[in-house]
Phi, psi and omega in degrees: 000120190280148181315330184279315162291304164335293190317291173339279182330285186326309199283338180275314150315324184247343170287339173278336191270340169323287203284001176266316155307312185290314180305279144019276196296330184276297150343299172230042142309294239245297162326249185351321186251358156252025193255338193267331189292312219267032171184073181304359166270356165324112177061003186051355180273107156352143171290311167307348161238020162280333181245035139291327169320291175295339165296297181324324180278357196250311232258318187273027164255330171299313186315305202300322180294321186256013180265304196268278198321326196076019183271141166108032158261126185264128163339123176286168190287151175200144202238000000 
């Protein structure tokens, strides 16, 4: 296995455990927060950081579309 190929691999590897992480995190995110609308005494957290919580989970799921996916890439210039 050539370096490039290792390299390749490793990069494939962590873009699956990213998005396996994000899903996970989003999963019981999205529990959690509809378990805090219908029993607003849930957990004691505050609203305001369930939805610091959720930007966050809103910012690595963008990470996850232009990383893993390849969505948002611009065309190079062509002359």
């Amino acid at each position: 296995m050539s370096n490039s190929e290792f390299l390749s691999s490793i990069k494939i590897v962590g873009k699956i455990a990213f998005l396996a992480i994000t899903i996970i995190l989003t999963f019981a995110y999205s529990v959690a927060l509809i378990e805090k609308i219908e029993r607003p005494t849930f957990k004691n957290l505050p609203i305001n950081e369930f939805v610091i919580i959720g930007i966050i989970l809103l910012i690595l799921i963008f990470i996850n579309l232009k990383w893993t996916f390849g969505f948002f890439k611009t065309k190079p210039n062509e002359k």
